[in-house]
N, C-alpha and C positions, 0 to 999 in steps of 0.2 A: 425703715432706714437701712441703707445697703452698709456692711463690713467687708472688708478686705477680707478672703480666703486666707485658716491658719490650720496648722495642723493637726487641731483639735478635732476639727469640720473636715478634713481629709481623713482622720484613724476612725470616725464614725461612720463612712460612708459601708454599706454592704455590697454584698457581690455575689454573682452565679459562675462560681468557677466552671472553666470547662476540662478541668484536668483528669476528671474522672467521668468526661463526659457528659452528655447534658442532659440541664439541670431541672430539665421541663419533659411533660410528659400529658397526653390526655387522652382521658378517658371516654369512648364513646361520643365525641363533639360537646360531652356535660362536665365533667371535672375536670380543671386542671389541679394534676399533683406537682410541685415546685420545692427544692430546697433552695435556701436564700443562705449565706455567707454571713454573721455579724461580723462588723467592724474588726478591726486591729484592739481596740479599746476594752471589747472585752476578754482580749485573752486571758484565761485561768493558769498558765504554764508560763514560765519567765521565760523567754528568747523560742516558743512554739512556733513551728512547722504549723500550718492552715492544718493537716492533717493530723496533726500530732494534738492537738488543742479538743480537749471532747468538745460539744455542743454547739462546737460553731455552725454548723450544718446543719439546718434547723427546714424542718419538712411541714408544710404548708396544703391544704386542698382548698381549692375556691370551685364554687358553682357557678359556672359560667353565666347561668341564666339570672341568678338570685343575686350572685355578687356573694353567695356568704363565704366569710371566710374561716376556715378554722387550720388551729396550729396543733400538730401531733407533736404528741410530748413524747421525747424519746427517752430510751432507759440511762438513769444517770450516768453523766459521764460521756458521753455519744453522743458526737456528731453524725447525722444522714445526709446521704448525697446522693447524686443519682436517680432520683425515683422511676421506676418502669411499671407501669401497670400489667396484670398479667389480662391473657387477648377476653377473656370472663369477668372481669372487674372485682372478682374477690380477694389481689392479692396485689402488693407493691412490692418488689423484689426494691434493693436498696444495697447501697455502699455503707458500712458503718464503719466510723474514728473514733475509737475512744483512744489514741493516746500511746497503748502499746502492740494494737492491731489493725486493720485494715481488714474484714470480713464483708461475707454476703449475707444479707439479711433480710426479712418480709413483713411485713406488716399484714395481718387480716384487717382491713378496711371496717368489715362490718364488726367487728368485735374489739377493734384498736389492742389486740394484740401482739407483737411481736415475738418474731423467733429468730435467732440465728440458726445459722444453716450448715456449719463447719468452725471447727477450733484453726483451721488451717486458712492462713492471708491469701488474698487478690491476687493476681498477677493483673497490672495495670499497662496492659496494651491495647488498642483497637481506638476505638470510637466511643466504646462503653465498654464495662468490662463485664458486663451480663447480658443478657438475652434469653425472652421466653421463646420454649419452642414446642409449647405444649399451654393448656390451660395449667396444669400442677406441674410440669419438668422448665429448671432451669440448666441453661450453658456457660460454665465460667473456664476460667483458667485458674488454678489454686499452683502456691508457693509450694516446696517440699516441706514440713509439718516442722517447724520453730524458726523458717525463716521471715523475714518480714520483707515489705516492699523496699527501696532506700530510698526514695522520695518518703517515708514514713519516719524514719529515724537517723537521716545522713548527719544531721547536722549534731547528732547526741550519742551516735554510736561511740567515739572514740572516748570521751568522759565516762560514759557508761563502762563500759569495759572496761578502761584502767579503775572504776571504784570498785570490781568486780575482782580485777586480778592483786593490786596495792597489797592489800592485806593479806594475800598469800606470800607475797613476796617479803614482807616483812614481818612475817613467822617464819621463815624461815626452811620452810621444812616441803615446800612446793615447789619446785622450779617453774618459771616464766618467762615464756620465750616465743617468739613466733617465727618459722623458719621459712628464707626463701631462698630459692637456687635456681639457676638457669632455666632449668622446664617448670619454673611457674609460669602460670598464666595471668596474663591481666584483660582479663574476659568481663561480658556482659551479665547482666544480673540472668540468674535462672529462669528459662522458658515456662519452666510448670508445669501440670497437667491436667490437660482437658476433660472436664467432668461432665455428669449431668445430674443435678442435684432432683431427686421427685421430693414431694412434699408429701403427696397423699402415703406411700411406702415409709417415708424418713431415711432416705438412702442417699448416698453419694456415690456414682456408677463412674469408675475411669476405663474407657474404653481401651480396650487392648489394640483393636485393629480396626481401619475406618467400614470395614463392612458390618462392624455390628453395629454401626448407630445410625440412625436415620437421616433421610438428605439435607433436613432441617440443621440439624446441629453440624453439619461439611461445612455448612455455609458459615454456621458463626466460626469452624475453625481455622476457615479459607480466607476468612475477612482481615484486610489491609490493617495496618500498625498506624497509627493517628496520634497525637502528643494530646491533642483535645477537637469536639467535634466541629465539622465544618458550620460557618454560618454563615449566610447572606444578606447584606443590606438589602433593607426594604424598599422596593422600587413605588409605593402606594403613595401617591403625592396629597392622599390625606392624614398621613405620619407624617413626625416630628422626623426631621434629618437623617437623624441617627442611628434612628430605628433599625433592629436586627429580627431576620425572622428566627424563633429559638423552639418553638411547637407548631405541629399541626395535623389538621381530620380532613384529611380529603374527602370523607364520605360527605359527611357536614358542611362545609366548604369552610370549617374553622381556622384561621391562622393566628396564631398568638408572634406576639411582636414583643423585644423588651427596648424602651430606649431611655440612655443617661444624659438628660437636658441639664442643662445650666441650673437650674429649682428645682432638680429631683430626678429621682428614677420610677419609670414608672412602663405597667404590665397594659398593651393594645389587645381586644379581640377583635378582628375583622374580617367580615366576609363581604359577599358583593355589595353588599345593597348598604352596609353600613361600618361602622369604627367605632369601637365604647371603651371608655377608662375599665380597667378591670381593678388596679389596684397604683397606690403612690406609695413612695416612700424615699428618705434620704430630704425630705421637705425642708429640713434645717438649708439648705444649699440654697433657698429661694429668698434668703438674705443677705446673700454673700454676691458681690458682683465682681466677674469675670474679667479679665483680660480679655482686647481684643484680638485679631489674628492679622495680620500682613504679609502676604507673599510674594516676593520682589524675583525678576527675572534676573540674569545677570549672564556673563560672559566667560567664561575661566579660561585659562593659558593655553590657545589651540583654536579657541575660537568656538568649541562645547559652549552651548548653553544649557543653564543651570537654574536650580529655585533655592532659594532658603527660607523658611521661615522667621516671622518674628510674632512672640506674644509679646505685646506691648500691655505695658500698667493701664491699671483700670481708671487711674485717674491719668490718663496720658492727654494732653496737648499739643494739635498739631504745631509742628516746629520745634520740639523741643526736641535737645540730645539728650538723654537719659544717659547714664550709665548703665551695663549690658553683663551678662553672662550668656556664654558662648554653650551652646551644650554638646558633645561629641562623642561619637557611636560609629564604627565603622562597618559600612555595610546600610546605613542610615538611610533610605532615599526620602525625597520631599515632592509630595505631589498636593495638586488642589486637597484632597480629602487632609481634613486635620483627624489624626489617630487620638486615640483616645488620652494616653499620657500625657497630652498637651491641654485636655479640656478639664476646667475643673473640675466636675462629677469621674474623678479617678480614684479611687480607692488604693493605688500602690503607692509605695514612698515616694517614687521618683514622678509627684507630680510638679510637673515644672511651671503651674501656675501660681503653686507657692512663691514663687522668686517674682512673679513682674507683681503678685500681692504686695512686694514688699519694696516697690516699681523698678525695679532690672527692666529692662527690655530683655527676653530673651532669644536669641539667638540659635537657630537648628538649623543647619547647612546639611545637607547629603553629602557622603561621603562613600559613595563608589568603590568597591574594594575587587571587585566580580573581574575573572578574565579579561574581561573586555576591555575595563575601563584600566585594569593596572597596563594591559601589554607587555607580559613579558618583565615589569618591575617589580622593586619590594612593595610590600603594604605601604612600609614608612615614607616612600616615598610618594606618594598618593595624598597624605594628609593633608600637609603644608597648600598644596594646589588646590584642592578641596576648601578649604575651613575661608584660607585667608581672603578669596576673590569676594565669597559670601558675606566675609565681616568687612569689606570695605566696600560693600555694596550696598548694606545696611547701612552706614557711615556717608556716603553718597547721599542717600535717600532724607538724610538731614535727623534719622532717627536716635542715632546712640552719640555718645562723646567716645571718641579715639583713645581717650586716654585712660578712659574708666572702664576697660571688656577684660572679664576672669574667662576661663576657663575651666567646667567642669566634665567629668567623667566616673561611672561604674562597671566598675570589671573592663574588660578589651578597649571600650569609653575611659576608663583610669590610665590605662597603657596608653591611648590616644592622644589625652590630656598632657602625661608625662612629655611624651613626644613631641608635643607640639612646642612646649615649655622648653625643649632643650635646640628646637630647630626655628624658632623665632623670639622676638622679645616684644613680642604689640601686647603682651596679657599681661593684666595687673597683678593676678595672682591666679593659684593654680587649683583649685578642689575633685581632690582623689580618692576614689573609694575600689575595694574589692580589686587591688589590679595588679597584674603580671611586671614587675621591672627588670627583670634578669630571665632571658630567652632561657639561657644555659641552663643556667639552676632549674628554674621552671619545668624544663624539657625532664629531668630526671627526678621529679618529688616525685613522691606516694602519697595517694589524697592523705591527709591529716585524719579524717572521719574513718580512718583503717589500722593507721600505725599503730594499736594497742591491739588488732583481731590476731584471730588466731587462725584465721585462712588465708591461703597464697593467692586469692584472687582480688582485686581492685575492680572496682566500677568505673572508675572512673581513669582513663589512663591518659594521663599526664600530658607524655609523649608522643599520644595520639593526638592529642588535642594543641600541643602548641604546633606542631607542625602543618595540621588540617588550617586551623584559625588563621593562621602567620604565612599560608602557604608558602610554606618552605619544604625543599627539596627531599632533606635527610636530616638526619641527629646532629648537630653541634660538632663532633669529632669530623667530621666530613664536609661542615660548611661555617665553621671558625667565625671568619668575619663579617658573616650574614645574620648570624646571631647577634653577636656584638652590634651590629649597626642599626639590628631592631629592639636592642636593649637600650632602653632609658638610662639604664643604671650608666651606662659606661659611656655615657653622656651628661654627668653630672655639674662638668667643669661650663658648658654652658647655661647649664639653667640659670638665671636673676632672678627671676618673680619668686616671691613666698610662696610656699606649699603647705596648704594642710589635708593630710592624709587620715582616711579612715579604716579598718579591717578589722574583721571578726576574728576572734581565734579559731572558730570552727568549719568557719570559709574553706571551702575544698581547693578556693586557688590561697593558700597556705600562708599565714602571716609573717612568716620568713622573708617573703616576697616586698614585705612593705617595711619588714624591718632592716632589710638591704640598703633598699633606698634609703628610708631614714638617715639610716648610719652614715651613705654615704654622702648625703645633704649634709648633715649636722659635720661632718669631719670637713668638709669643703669648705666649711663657711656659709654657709647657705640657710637661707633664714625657712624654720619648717615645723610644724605639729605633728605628733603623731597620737592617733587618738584608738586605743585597743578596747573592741567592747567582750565582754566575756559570757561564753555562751550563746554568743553569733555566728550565724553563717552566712554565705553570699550575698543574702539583703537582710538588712536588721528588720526582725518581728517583733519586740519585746515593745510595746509603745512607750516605756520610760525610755528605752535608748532611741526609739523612733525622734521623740520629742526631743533627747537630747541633743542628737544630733542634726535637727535643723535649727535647733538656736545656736548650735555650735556656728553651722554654716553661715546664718545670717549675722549674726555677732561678728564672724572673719571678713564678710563681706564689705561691712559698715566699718569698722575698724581699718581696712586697707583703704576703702572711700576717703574716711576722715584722716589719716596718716596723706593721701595724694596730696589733699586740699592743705595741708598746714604750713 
């Protein structure tokens, strides 16, 4: 018997991050080494960073021939990721998490041993942040000796530190301060320096000048900057769709595949002559039945032609107008290929098949932001042309009711949201999460995840980033009412539709942001939630607030449905 997709069957699902590069690795055409991601569900840490949570990252070898599988236990507390075989098959170099570090680490295969390799963190750049370049010499990049990555602690640093300094400051007898002035810098996290870790010696070698280390190691330090590594859909038309190539042995003619189906996730080996299951998992999904997909052509102001999608409920009948949420991302485009956040086997919060589960049609327009498509205009004016052509083309097509379309958005998608909310009245109501409402302000914070350190430097600058994102010209002192006209906030007097807002206190776009708006809904008149999780950051981890916040969402959604109809 098929269930409706809930968020239960969403925080269970696991995953092969590729943020630390990937997650696959084989040995010889015979082993693959794999770490696999558990769910959101078992986090051990309240409001955990993936990285920040020991043992999520959980390291795995199968025989490719045999099928056996077996799970390496790691040392408590740690999470593994990354696995790389060394080019002799006696060693797995390795990413470890425990929590309050990010190292390099090895397993001896035949003895299930481990070692760490240095008291000193990652630098998390490239494609992987390791490399053999010898049977025993590894190539890393290491932090300067007690800093840490900030993908590892962004979202705990500033808590941390004020529990750290509080109690000096309230004895009295320490002064607490953190000083900045003109020639601070609001710089990039530290480059690091380039090592070569031997194993058989137990050394850590940092080269002074590139003529002392061999051509092998130029290359890992020559090698391009990546967020995560590249991967390819698999063109074998005896895979499943979706299929991504994520391993392979060219000698062998090995290729491993991972694909996220409708009933599970699950691992391909394939070579010429044939395709075999290597491994399933996430099988709970193979009860749950899917929303279907629809992608309508349409027209926008100009005479541009355009796609948007709709996930339509699983129990949907043709002819019927459903009521609809709109979803909004700027920068968004819609092409035939449906991405992953729209299929149910998604593992992130923002799966949007949660919503037609609960029958929304929902609604994904592209939303064009690039040169080309603005010419020369603001962002904000982009939207409106964008979203609306989409939802009345959807509304054409005989699929949603007119009267019943919300709009959602997270981060820049919450700005999006706001904006639309103040520049039309066709949305029933507005759902906001993580998002910028005041350019001005914005332009001039210091991430929140800093304001207690005791360094003049930021990661993350502010005012690099709304001007880059907003392309805009210069600072707010110099373009006054271009700010203003892409701030929400100072468009309050048209918003009608209810809003309910969500934001972390430890969100680097700063809760200040959401507590402006607030303020300035609530004093308007304007009917609004605001909902503060503590101990959150840009997207909520914790799966109590996971959870709580999509019964939030759906409770506003049905409650604004039921208030239309009465």
């Amino acid at each position: 018997m098929s269930n409706v997709l809930t968020i239960q069957d969403v925080i269970k699902l696991e995953a092969f991050d590729g943020f630390l590069g990937s997650q696959f690795n084989i040995y010889n055409g015979k082993i693959l080494a794999f770490s696999r991601r558990v769910g959101s569900h078992a986090i051990n840490k309240y409001g955990a960073h993936l990285l920040a949570s020991g043992e999520r990252g959980r390291l795995f070898l199968i025989d490719i021939e045999t099928r056996e599988l077996r799970h390496i236990e790691a040392p408590a507390g740690v999470g593994l990721f990354s696995p790389l075989w060394s080019p002799d098959g006696q060693w797995i170099a390795m990413v470890a998490a425990g929590g309050s570090f990010l190292r390099p680490c090895v397993l001896d295969v035949e003895r299930s041993e481990f070692r760490f390799l240095t008291e000193r963190n990652l630098v998390l750049d490239g494609e992987h942040p390791l490399r053999w370049i010898g049977d025993h010499e590894i190539a890393c990049r290491l932090l300067p000796p007690g800093d840490v990555p900030i993908y590892l602690d962004s979202e705990s640093r500033g808590p941390t530190t004020a529990m750290m300094i509080w109690p000096k400051a309230w004895a009295g007898d320490v002064p607490t301060f953190s000083v900045f002035n003109s020639s601070s810098s609001l710089g990039a996290e530290p480059e690091g320096d380039l090592c070569i870790i031997d194993l058989n010696a137990g050394n850590v070698y940092f080269p002074e000048c590139e003529a002392d280390v061999p051509e092998r190691f130029r290359a890992f330090a020559k090698r391009a900057d990546a967020n995560s590594p590249s991967t390819s859909q698999a063109k074998d038309e005896r895979l499943p769709v979706h299929s991504e190539e994520v391993a392979s042995h060219l000698a062998s003619g090995q290729m491993i595949y991972l694909s996220r189906d409708d009933d599970g996730t699950r691992l391909w080996q394939a070579t010429k002559d044939r395709v075999d299951l290597l491994l399933e998992f996430d099988t709970h999904l193979a009860r749950v039945k899917s929303g279907s997909f629809r992608t309508l052509e349409f027209e926008r102001p100009g005479g541009a032609k355009a796609l948007v999608r709709c996930i339509l409920p699983p129990d949907y009948c043709e002819g019927e107008a459903r009521p609809a949420v709109t979803w909004v991302y700027p920068g968004t485009d819609v092409t035939l290929a449906v991405p992953s956040y729209q299929r149910v086997n998604c593992p992130g919060f923002f799966n949007l098949q949660l919503l037609a589960a609960q029958g929304y049609v929902v609604i994904v327009p592209a939303i064009p932001v690039d040169e080309k498509a603005r010419a020369g205009r603001e962002i904000i004016e982009c939207l409106a042309e964008a979203v609306l052509p989409a939802v009345a083309a959807v509304c054409a097509a005989g699929l949603i009711d007119r009267e019943h379309v919300h709009v959602f958005g997270q981060s820049m998608g919450g700005w999006a949201a706001l904006a639309l909310l103040a520049e039309t009245s066709v949305f029933r109501s507005g759902i906001v999460m993580a998002s910028i409402s005041n350019l001005i302000s914005a332009h001039g914070q210091f991430d929140v995840r800093f304001r207690y350190g005791d360094k003049s430097d930021a990661y993350l600058n502010s005012s690099q980033m709304v001007e880059e994102y907003w392309h805009l010209p210069g600072p707010p002192w110099q373009h006054v009412q271009r700010y203003v006209r892409n701030s929400p906030l100072f468009a309050v007097d048209k918003i009608s539709a209810p809003v309910l807002m969500f934001h972390g206190d430890q969100d680097p776009v700063q809760m200040a942001q959401a507590e402006e708006m607030f303020n300035a809904l609530r004093k308007a008149g304007k009917e609004v939630e605001f909902v503060r999780y503590w101990g959150e950051g840009h997207i909520l981890s914790s799966p109590a607030n996971i959870q709580d916040a999509w019964k939030r969402i759906l409770t506003w959604l049905k409650a604004y449905e039921l208030s239309q109809n009465s």
